[in-house]
C-alpha positions as CSV (number, residue, x, y, z in Angstrom):
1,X,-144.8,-5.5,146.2
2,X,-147.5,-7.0,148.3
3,X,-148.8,-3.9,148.7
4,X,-149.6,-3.5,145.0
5,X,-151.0,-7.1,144.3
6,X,-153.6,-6.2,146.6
7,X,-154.2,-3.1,144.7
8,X,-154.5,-5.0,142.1
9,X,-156.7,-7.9,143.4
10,X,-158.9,-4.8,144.6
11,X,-159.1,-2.9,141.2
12,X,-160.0,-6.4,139.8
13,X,-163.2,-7.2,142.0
14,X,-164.4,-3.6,142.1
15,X,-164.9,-4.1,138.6
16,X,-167.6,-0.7,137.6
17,X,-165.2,2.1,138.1
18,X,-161.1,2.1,139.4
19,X,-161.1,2.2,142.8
20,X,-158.6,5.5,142.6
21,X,-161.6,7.5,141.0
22,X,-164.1,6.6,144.6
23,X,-161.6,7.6,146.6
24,X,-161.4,11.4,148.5
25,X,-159.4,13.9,146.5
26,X,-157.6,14.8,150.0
27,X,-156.0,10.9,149.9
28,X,-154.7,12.0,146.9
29,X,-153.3,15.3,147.6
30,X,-151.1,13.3,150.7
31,X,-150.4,10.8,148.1
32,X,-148.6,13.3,145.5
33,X,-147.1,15.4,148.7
34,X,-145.9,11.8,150.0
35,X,-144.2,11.4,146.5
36,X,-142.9,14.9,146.7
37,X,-141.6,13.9,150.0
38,X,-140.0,10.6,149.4
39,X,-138.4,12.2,145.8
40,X,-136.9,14.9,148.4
41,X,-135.5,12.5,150.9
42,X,-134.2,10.7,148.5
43,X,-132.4,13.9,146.5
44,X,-131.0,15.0,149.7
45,X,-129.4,11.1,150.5
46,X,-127.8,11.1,147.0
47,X,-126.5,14.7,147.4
48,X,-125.4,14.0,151.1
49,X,-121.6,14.9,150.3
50,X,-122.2,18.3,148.6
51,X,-125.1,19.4,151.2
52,X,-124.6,22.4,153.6
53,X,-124.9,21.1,157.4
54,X,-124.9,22.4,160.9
55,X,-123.1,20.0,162.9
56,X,-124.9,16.9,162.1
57,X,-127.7,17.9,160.8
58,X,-127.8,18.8,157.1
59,X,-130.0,21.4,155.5
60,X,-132.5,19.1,154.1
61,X,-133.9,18.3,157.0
62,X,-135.4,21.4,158.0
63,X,-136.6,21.4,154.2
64,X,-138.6,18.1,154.8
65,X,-139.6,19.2,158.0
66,X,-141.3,22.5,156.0
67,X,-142.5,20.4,153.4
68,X,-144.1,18.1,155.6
69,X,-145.6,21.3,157.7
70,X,-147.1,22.5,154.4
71,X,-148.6,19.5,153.2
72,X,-150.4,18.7,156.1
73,X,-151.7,22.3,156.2
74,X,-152.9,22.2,152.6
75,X,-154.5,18.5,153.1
76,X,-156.6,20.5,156.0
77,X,-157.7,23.6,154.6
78,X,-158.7,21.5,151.4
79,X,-160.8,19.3,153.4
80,X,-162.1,21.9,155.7
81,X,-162.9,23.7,152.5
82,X,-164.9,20.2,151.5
83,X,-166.7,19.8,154.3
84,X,-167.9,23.4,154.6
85,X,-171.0,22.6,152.6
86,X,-171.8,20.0,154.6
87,X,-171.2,21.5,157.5
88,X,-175.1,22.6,158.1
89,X,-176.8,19.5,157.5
90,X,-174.3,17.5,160.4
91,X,-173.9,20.3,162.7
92,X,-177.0,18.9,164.4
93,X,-175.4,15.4,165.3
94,X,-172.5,17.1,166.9
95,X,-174.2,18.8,169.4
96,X,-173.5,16.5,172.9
97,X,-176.0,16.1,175.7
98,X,-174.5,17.8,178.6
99,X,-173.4,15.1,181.4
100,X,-173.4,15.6,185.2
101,X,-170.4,14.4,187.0
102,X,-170.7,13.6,190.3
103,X,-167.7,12.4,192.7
104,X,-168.2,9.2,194.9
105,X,-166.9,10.5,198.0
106,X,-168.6,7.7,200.0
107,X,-167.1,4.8,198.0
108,X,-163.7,6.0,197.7
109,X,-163.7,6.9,202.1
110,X,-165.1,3.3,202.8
111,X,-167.9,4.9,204.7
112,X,-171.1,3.7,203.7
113,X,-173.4,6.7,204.6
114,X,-171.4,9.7,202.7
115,X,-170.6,10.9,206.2
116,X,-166.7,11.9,206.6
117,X,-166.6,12.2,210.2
118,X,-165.6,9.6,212.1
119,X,-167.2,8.0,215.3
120,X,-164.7,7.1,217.4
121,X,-161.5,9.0,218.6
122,X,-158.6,9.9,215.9
């Protein structure tokens, strides 16, 4: 319920446009599969007595595990189908700087000069 009064305190400042209609169309793809997901769960709970299971798992779960799968997989290719566009004008701010690493051998041996060998007898 909170959740929703702040949805609605939202809609009411941002008062141009709903703020639904600014957000990504991939927000509300998960959104419907969410629903899709919760209306499954919830099916499967109420049907728990007449549902085929393996020990004690029943068959629904591998069906929401699926689901879930399939969703996520449409939610990317939609959104790498969005970004492919775009994908030109950012590709230059992706590109890294290479970085040298070096390892602090002198540090981590306690000798000051780098040197490994040691002066006096072993």
């Amino acid at each position: 319920m909170f959740n929703l009064s702040l949805i609605a305190l939202m809609e009411h400042a941002a008062r141009p446009q709903p703020i639904f209609s600014r957000a990504e169309h991939s927000h509300n793809l998960s959104a419907g599969f969410g629903v899709i997901l919760i209306g499954f769960a919830t099916l499967s709970v109420a049907a728990a007595a007449g549902m085929p299971s393996f020990g004690r798992i029943s068959l629904s779960t591998p069906i929401i595990i699926g689901l879930y799968a399939l969703s996520m997989r449409s939610v990317f290719l939609f959104q790498k189908r969005q970004a492919a566009p775009h994908i030109g004008e950012i590709a230059p701010e992706l590109q890294y700087e290479p970085v040298k690493l070096t390892v602090l051998t002198s540090q981590a041996s306690g000798n000051p000069d780098g040197d490994d060998s040691s002066d006096g007898p072993a």
